[in-house]
Kinemage of the C-alpha trace (Angstrom):
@kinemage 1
@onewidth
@group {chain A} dominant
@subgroup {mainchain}
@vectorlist {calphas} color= white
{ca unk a 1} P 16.332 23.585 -5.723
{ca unk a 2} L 12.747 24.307 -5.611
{ca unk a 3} L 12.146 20.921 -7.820
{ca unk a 4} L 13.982 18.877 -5.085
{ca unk a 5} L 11.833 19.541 -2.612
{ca unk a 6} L 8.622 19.849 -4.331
{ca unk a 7} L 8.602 16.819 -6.621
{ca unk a 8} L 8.932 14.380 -3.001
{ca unk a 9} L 6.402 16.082 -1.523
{ca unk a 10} L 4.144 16.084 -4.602
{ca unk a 11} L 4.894 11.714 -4.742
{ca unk a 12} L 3.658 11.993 -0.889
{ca unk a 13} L 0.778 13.791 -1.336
{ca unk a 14} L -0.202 11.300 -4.670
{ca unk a 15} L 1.011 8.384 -2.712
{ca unk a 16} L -1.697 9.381 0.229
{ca unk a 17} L -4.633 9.926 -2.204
{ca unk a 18} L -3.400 6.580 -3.941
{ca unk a 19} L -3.534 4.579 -0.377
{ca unk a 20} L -7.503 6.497 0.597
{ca unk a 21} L -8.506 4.990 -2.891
{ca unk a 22} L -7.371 1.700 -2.239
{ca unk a 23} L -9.187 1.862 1.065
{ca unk a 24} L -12.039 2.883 -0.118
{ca unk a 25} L -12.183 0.532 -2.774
{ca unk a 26} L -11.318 -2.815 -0.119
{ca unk a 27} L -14.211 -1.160 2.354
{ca unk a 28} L -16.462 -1.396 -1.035
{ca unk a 29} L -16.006 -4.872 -1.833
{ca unk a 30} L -15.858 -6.366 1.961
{ca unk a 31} L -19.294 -4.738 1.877
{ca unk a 32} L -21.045 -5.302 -1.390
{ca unk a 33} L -18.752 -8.475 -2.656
{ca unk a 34} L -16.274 -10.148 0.520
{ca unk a 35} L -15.098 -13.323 -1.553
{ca unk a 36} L -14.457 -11.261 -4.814
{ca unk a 37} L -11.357 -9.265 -4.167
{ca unk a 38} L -10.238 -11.196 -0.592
{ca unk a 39} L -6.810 -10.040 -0.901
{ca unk a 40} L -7.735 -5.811 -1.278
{ca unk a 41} L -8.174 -5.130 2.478
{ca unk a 42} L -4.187 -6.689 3.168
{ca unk a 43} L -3.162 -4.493 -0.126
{ca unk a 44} L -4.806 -1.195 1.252
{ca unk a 45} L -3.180 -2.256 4.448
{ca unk a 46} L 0.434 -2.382 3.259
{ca unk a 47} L 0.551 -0.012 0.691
{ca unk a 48} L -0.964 3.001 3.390
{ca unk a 49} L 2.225 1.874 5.602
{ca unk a 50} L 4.316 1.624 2.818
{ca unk a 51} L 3.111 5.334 1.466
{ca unk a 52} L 2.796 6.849 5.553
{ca unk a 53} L 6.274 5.454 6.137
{ca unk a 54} L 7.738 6.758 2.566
{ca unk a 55} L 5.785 10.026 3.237
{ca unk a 56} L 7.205 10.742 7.138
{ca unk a 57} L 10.719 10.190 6.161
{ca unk a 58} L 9.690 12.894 3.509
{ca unk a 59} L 8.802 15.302 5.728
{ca unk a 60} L 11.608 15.226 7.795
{ca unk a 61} L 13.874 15.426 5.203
{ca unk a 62} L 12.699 18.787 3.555
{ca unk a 63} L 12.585 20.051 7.238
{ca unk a 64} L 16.245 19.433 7.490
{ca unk a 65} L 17.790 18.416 10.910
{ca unk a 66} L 14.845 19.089 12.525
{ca unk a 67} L 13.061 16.271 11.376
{ca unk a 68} L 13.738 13.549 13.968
{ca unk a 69} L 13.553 15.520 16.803
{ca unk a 70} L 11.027 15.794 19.729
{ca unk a 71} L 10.175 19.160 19.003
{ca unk a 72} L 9.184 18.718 15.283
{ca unk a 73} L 6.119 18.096 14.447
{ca unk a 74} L 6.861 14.990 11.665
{ca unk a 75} L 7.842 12.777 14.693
{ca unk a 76} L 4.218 12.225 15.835
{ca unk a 77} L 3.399 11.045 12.702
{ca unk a 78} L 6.988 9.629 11.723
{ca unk a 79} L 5.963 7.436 14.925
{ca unk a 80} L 2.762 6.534 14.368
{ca unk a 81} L 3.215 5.232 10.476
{ca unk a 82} L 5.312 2.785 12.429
{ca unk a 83} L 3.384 1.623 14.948
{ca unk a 84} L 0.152 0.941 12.201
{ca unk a 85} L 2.824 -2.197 11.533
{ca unk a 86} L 2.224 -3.583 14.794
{ca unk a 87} L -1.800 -2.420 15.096
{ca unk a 88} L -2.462 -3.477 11.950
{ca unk a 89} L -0.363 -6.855 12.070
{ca unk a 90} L 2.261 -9.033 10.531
{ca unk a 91} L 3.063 -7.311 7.011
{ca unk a 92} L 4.719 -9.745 5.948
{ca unk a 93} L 2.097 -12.511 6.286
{ca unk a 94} L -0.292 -9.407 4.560
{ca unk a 95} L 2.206 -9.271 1.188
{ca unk a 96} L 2.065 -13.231 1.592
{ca unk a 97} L -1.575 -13.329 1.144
{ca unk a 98} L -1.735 -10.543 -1.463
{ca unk a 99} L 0.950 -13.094 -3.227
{ca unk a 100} L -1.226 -16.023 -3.246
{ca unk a 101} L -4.116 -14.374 -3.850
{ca unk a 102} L -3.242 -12.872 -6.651
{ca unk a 103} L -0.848 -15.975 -7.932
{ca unk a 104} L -4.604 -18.189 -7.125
{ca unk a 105} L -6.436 -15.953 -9.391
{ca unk a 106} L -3.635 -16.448 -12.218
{ca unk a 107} L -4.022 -19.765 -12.119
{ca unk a 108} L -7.330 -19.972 -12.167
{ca unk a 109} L -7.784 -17.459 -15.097
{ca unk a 110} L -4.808 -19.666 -17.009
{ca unk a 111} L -6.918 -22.841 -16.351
{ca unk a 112} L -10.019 -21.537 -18.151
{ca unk a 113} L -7.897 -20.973 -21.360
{ca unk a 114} L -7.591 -23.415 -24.012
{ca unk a 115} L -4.683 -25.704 -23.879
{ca unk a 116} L -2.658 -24.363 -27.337
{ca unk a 117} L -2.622 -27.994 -28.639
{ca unk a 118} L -6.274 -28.094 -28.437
{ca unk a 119} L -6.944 -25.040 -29.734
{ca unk a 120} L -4.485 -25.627 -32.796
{ca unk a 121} L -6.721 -28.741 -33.724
């Protein structure tokens, strides 16, 4: 019993440090490099909704029936991981640009490579 309770909470908790990392690391490069890693800030974006969301519904589960109610204190926050969607913008178009980033910089690292039939020769 104690394990199904403990292990969710545990993914929360490693899922929140996970999302302040990302952050940290898109604040970095926006500062020190902006056109090397374009697509981190929509990453750290998504995947802190993605974890807050993940991590509310968490909460209110181990609390039991209490969890979606006014009076318990998850809904604040339950409410709030939400709204960041709307604040923060369109999530989809974010996970579109983390797409094409990341499909740009693919391409890019496959064009550098030797063609096989040239490198056979």
């Amino acid at each position: 019993m104690l394990q199904g309770v403990a292990f969710p909470l545990v993914d929360a908790h490693i899922g929140a440090v996970s999302a302040r990392s990302l952050a940290l690391r898109a604040a970095w490069f926006l500062d020190h490099e902006p056109d090397a890693e374009s697509h981190l800030p929509a990453a750290a974006l998504v995947y802190a909704h993605d974890v807050a969301v993940r991590g509310t519904n968490v909460s209110a589960h181990v609390q039991g029936g209490l969890g979606f109610t006014n009076e318990a204190p998850t809904t604040p926050y339950f409410l709030r991981a939400h709204g960041w969607a709307l604040a923060g913008g369109d999530l989809r178009a974010e996970r579109r640009h983390i797409v094409e980033s990341e499909l740009a910089a693919r391409r890019a690292a496959r064009a550098l490579e030797p063609h096989p039939a040239v490198a056979a020769h």
